[in-house]
C-alpha positions as CSV (number, residue, x, y, z in Angstrom):
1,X,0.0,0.0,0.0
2,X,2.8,2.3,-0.6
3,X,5.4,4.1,0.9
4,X,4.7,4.3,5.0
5,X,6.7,3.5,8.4
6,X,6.5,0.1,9.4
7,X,6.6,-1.0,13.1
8,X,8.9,-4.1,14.3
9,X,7.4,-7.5,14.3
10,X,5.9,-8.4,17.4
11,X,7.3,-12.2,17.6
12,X,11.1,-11.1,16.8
13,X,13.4,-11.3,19.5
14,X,15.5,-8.0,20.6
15,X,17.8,-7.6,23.2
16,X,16.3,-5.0,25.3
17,X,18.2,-3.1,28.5
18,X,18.4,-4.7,31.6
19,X,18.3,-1.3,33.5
20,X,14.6,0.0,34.0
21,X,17.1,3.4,34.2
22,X,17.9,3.3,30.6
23,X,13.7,3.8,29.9
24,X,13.5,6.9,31.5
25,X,14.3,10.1,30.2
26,X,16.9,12.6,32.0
27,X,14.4,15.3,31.7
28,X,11.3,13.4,33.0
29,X,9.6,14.9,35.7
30,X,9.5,11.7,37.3
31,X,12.9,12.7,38.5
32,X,11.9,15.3,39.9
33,X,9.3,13.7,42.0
34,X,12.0,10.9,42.9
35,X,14.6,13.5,44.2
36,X,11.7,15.2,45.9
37,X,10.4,12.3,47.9
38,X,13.6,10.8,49.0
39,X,14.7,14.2,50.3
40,X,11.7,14.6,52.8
41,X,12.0,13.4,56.3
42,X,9.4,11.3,56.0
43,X,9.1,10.9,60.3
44,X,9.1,14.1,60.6
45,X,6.4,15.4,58.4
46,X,4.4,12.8,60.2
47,X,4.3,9.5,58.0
48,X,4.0,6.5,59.9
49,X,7.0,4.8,60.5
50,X,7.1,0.6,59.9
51,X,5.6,-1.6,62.1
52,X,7.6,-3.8,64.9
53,X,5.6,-6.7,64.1
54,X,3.3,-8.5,61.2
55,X,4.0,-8.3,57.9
56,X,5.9,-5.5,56.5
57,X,4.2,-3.1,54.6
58,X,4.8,-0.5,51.9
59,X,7.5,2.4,52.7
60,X,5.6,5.8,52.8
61,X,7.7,7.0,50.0
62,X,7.0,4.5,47.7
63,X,2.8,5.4,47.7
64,X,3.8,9.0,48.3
65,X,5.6,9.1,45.0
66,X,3.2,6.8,43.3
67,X,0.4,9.4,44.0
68,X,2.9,12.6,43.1
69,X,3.4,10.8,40.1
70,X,-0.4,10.4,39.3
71,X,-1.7,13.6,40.0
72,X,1.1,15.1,37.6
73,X,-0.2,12.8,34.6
74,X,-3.9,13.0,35.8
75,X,-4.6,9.5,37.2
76,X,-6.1,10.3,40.6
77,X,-8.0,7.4,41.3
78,X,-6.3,4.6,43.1
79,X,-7.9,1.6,40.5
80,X,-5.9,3.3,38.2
81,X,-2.9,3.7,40.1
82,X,-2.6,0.3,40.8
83,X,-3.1,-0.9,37.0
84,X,0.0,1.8,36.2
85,X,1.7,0.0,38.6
86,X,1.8,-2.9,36.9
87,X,2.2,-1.5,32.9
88,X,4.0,1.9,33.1
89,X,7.5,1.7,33.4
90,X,7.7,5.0,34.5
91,X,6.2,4.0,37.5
92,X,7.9,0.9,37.4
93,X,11.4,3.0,37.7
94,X,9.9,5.2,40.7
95,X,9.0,2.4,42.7
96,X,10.9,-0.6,42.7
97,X,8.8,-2.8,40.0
98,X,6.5,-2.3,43.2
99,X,2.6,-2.6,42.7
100,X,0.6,-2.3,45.8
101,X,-3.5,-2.9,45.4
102,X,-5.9,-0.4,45.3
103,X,-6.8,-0.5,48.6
104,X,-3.7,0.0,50.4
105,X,-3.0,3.1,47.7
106,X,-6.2,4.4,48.7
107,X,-5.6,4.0,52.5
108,X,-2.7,5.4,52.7
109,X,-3.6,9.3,51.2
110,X,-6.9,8.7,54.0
111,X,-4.2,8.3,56.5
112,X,-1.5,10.5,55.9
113,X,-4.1,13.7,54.8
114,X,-1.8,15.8,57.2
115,X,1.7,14.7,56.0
116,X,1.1,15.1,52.8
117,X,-0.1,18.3,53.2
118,X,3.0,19.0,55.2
119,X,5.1,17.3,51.8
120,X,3.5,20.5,49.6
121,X,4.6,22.8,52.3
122,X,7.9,21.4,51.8
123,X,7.7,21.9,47.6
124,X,7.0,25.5,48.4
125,X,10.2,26.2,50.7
126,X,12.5,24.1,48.0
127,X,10.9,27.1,45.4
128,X,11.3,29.6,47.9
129,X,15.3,28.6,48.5
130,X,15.8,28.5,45.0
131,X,14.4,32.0,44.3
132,X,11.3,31.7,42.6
133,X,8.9,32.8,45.0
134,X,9.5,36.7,45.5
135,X,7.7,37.4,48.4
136,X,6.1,40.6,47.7
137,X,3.0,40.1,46.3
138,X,0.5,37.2,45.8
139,X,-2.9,37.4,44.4
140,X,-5.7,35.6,46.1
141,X,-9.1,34.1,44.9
142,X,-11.9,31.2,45.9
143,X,-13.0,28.8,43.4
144,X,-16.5,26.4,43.8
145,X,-15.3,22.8,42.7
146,X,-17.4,20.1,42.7
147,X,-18.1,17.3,45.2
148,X,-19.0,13.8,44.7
149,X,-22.8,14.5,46.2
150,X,-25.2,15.4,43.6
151,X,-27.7,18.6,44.1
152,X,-30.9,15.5,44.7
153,X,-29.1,14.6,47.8
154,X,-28.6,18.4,49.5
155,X,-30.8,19.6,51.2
156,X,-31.9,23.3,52.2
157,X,-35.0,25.1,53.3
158,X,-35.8,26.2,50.0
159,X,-35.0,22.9,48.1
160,X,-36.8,21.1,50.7
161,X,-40.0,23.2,50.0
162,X,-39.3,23.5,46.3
163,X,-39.4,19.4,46.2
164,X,-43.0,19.2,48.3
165,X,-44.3,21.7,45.9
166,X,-43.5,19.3,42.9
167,X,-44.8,16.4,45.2
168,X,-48.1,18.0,46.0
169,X,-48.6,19.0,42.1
170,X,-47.5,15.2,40.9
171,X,-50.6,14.2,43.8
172,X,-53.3,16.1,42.2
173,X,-52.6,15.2,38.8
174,X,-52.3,11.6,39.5
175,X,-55.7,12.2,41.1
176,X,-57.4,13.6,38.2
177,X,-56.0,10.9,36.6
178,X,-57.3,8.0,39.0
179,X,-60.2,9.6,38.6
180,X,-60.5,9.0,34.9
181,X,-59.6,5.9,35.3
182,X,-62.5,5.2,37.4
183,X,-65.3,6.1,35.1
184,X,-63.5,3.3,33.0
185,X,-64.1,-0.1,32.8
186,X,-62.4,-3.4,31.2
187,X,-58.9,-5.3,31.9
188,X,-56.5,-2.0,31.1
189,X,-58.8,0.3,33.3
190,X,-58.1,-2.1,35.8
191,X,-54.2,-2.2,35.4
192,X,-54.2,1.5,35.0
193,X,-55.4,1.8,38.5
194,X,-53.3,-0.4,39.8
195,X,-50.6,1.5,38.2
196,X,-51.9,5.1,39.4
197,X,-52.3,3.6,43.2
198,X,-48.7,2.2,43.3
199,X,-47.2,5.7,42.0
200,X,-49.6,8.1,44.2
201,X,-48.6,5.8,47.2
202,X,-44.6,6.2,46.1
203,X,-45.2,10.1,46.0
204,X,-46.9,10.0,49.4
205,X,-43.8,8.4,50.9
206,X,-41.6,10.6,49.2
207,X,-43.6,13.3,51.0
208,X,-43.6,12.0,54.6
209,X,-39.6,11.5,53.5
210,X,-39.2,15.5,52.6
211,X,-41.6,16.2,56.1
212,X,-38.7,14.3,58.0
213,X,-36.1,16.0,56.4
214,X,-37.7,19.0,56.4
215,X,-36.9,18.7,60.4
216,X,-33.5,17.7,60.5
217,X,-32.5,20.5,58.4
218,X,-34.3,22.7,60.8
219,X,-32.4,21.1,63.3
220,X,-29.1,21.3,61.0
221,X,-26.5,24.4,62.5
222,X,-26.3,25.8,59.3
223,X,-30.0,24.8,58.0
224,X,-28.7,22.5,55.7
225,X,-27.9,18.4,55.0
226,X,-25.8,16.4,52.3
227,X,-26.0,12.7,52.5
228,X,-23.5,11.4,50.2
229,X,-20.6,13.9,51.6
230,X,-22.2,15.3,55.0
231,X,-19.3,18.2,54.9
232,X,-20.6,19.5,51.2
233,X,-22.5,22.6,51.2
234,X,-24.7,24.1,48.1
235,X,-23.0,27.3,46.4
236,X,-24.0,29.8,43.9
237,X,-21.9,30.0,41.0
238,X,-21.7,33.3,39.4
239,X,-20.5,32.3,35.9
240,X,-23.2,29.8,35.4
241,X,-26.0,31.4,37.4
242,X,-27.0,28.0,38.8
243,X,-26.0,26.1,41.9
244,X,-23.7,23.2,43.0
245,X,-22.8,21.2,45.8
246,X,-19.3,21.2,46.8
247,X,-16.3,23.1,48.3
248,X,-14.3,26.4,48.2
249,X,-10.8,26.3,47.6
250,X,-9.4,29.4,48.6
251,X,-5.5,30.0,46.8
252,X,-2.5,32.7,46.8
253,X,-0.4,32.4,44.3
254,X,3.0,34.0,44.0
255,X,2.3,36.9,41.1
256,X,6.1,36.7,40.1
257,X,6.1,33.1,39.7
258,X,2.6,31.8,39.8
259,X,3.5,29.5,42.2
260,X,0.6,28.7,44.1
261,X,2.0,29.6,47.8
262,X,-0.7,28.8,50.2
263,X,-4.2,27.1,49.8
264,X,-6.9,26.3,52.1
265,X,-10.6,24.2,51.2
266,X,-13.5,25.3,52.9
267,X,-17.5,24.6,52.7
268,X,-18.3,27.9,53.3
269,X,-20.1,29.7,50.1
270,X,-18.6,32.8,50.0
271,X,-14.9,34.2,50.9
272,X,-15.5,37.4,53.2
273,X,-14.0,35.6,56.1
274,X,-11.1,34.6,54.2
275,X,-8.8,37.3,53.4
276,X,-6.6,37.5,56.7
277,X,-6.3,34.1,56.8
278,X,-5.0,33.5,53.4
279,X,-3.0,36.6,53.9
280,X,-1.3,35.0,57.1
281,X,-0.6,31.7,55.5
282,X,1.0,33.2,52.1
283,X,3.4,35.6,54.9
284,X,4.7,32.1,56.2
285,X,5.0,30.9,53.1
286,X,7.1,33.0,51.4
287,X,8.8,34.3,54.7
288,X,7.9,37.7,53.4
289,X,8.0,40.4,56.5
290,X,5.6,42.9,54.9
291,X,3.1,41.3,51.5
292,X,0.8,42.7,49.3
293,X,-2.5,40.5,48.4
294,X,-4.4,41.0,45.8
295,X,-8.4,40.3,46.5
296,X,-11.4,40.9,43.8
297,X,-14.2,42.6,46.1
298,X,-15.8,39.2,47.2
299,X,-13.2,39.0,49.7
300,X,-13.9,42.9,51.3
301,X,-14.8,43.1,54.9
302,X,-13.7,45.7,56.8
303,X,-12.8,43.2,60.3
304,X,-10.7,41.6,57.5
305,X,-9.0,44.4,55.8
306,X,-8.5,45.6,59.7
307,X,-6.9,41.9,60.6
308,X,-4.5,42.0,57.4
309,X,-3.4,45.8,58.8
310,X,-2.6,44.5,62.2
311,X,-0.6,41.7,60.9
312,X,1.4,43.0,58.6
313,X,0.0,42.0,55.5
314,X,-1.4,44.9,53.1
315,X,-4.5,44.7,51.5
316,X,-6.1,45.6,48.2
317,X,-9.4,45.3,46.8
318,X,-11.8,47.2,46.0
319,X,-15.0,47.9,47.8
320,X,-18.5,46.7,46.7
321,X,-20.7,48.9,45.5
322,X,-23.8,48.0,47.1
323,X,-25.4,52.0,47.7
324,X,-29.3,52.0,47.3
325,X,-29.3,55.5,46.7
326,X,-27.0,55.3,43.7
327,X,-29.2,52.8,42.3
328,X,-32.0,54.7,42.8
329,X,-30.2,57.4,41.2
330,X,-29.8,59.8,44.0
331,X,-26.3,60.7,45.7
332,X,-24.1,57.6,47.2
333,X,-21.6,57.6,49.9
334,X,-18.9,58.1,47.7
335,X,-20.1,62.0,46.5
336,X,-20.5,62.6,50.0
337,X,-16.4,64.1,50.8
338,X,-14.9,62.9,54.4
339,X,-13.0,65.7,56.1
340,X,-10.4,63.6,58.5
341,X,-9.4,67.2,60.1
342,X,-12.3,67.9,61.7
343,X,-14.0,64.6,61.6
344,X,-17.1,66.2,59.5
345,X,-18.1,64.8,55.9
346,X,-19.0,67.6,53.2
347,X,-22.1,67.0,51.3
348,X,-23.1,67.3,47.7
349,X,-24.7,70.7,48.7
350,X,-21.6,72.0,50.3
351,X,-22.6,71.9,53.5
352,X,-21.1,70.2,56.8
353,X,-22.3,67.2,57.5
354,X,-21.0,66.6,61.7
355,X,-21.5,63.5,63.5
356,X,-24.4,62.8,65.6
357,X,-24.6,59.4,67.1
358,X,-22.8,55.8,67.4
359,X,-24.5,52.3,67.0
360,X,-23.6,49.0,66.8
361,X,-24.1,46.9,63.8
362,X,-23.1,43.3,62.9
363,X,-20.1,43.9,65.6
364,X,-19.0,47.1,64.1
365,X,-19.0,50.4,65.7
366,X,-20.4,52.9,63.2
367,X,-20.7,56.9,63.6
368,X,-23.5,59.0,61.8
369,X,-23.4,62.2,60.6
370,X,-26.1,65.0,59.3
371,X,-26.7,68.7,59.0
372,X,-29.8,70.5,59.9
373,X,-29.3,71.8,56.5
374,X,-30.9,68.7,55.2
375,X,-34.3,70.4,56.8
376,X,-34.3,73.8,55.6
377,X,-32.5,75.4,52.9
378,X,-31.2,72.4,50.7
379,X,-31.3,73.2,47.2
380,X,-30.9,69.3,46.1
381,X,-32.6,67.3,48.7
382,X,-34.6,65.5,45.9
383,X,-31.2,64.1,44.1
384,X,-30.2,62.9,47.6
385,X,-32.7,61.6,49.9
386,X,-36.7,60.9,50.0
387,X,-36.4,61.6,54.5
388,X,-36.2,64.1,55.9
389,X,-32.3,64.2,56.4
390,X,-29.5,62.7,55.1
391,X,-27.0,60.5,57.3
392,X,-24.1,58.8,56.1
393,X,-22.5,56.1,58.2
394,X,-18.6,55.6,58.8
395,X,-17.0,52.9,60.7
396,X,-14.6,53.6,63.8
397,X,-11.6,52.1,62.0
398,X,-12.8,53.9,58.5
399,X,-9.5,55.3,57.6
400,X,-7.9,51.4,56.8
401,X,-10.4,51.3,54.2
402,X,-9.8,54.6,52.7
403,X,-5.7,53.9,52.9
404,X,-6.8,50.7,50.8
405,X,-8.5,52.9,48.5
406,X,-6.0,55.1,47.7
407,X,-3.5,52.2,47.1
408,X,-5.7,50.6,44.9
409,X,-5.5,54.5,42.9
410,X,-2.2,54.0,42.9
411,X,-2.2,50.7,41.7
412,X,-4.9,50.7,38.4
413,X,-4.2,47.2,37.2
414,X,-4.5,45.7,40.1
415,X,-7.3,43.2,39.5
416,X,-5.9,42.9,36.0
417,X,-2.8,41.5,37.5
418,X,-5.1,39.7,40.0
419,X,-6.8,38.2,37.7
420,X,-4.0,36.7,35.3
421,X,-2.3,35.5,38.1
422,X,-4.7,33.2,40.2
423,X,-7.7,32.4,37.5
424,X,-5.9,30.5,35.7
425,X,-4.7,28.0,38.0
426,X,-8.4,27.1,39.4
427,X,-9.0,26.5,35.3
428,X,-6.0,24.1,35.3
429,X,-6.9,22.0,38.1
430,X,-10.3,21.3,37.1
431,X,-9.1,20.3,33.4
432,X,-7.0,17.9,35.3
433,X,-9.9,16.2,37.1
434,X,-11.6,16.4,34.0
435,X,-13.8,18.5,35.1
436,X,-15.3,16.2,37.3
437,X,-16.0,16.2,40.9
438,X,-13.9,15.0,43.7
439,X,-12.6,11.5,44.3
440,X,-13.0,11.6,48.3
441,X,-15.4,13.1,50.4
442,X,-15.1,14.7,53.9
443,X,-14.0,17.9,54.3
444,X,-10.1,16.2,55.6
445,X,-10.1,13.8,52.8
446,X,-10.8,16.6,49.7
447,X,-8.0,18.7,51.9
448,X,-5.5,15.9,50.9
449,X,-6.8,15.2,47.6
450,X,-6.3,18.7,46.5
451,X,-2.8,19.2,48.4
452,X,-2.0,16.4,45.6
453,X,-3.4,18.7,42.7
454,X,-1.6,21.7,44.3
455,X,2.0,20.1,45.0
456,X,1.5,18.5,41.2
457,X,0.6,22.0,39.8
458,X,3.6,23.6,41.2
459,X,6.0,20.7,40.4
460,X,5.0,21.8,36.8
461,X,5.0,25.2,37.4
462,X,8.6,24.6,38.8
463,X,9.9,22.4,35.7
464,X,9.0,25.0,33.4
465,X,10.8,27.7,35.2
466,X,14.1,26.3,35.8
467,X,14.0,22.9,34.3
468,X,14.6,19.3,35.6
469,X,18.1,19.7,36.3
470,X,18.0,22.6,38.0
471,X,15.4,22.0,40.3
472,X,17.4,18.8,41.1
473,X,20.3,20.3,41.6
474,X,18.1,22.5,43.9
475,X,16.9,20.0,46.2
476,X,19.9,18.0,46.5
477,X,22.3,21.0,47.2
């Protein structure tokens, strides 16, 4: 059939190297991930050490760098780590010709969650001795990913009475429909009701089910249930305007680098109690005494922004803009011009707005202020407020939020740089579990799983940067 390359025959006999060595590349990552392993202090990060008695089992380093190794080529399941055990002589050369079963692969990363979140701590202080992690700034962001508990099996006030709503209506139209049925007569009338009875009596049990539930999620702390994955809560996703069950991982990444620095996974659905803590944790990791963090405005709180002030760590986001008045088209806060001198806010108007009284709201001290002007001789009262006066509101410790405002003048691109930085790595861990859900469940367990997909991300990152053989050299110096 023409001119085309031919493969070797199958039933010839070759000579092939003894040495598994001599089948893996010098450049392979799965160098890297060798080097890396055997380097750890393996007691010390907290792996369990061999047992005095019974049979011996596998080293910690061997299933640590089996699973290192299968998060960096997308096998994360450990079915499929055992069958690459067996057939991949890359893995063949990392472990000995070793090929421990499925279960004892799978028990291990339940066992070990903490050391082998300790082992990616580890990755990031080998990038931050070799010089790739500046320290100076780091961009943060939360991302929803999935959880292996589909949206039937959460439960929620409003899904709770959304379901007996569809109940009820299935109920009265298999009514009517009995009913029909009824005025019928013969052999299929007869099945028909049979047929009717057996599905109005599985709705009415689905009903007394939702009643149940309805009071255990009553019951619930935070007014809601998952039964596959108990620690999976439902979130809003903004891009696809619908809902999903599963976690928030919450990231800095280094924005020299893009090293991802510090990560944390939580079930709460949004990340306004984040932002310190992230803030904290990237400081330690890059061992950075002062750090800028980058924040979209999800993250702004004004205990937080106060937190990161106290600790070092300098803030910058901007502010939401959530004014009623401005949507309403009347003056917002931000016309209204805050006068630090003598503590007074000038209005639209021009006049002096002083400040009145204090009250406490959601733990925060706030001062109002107001002029009498507002009641007399206002010459725009109707393009700022429909009472009788105007008050605006300012927080006790105000002036951290305006300091963050005026850096964030300063700095223009700062969500531009924000965004290039962090977005794409929450994009590049959910190609790699195909965009799938998570293999594990418990809040512990998806910890682990996705201290794998972050130690396997920056081992990438890492590669590409300075190469095998540099980062080996790195690590072995």
């Amino acid at each position: 059939m023409g001119r085309f390359i031919e493969g070797c025959d199958r039933r010839q006999q070759r000579f092939l190297p003894d040495c598994v060595d001599d089948y893996v590349a010098q450049d392979s990552p799965v160098r890297v991930v060798d080097v890396f392993v055997d380097e750890l202090n393996m007691a010390a990060l907290g792996f369990a050490d061999a047992a005095a008695t019974g049979r011996p089992g596998y080293h910690p380093a061997t299933l640590l760098k089996l699973y290192i190794y299968g998060y960096l080529n997308q096998v994360q399941s450990s079915r499929r780590l055992e069958r690459e055990a067996g057939r991949n002589v890359e893995v063949m050369w990392l472990t000995g010709k070793l090929a421990p079963d499925f279960k004892t692969v799978a028990d291990f990363r339940r066992e070990h969650g903490a050391a082998i979140q300790a082992a990616c701590r580890r990755f990031v202080m080998v990038c931050r001795n070799l010089g790739l992690i500046a320290g100076g700034t780091v961009a943060v962001d939360g991302s929803r990913m999935r959880a292996v508990n589909a949206r039937d099996r959460n439960f929620t006030p409003v899904t709770i009475r959304r379901r007996m709503e569809q109940v009820d209506a299935s109920i009265e139209r298999y009514l009517g429909m009995l009913d029909t049925a009824d005025r019928q007569e013969g052999e299929a009338a007869d099945l028909r009701t049979a047929r009717l009875t057996t599905r109005l009596d599985e709705l009415r049990r689905q009903m007394r089910e939702l009643e149940t539930m309805e009071q255990a999620v009553a019951a619930s702390p935070d007014r809601q249930i998952s039964l596959t994955d108990p620690d999976a809560r439902a979130m809003a996703s903004a891009g696809t305007g619908t809902g999903q069950v599963g976690y928030n991982l919450q990231a800095a990444v280094d924005t020299g680098s893009h090293i991802t620095v510090a990560h944390e996974i939580i079930n709460l659905s949004h990340d306004r109690t984040s932002l310190a803590s992230m803030g904290r944790q990237a400081r330690e990791a890059t061992g950075s005494g002062t750090l800028t963090v980058l924040a979209d405005r999800g993250y702004f709180s004004g205990p937080e922004v106060l937190a990161c002030e106290a600790a070092g760590i300098v803030p910058i986001l901007p502010k939401p803009l959530t004014s009623g008045a401005k949507a309403d088209g009347r003056f917002g806060k931000q016309d209204f011009v805050y006068q630090a001198g003598s503590d007074t806010y000038r209005c639209p108007a021009g006049e002096t707005m002083t400040k009145r009284f204090a009250s406490l709201e959601h733990g925060m001290t706030l001062h109002g202020y107001a002029t009498p002007a507002c009641r007399s001789r206002c010459t725009v009262k109707a393009s700022c407020t429909a009472s009788i006066e105007r008050r605006i509101k300012r927080w006790e410790h105000e002036e951290v939020i305006d300091a963050m405002q005026a850096r964030l003048d300063r700095m223009p691109n700062a969500m531009r740089i924000r965004r290039r930085t962090v977005e794409h790595v929450f994009g590049t861990l959910k190609d790699w579990m195909g965009r799938s859900h998570f293999k594990t469940r418990r809040l512990k367990n998806v910890g682990t799983e996705i201290g794998l997909h972050i130690l396997a991300y920056n081992i990438k990152r890492a590669i590409a940067l300075v190469g095998v053989p540099g980062l080996i050299a790195a690590m072995q110096a």
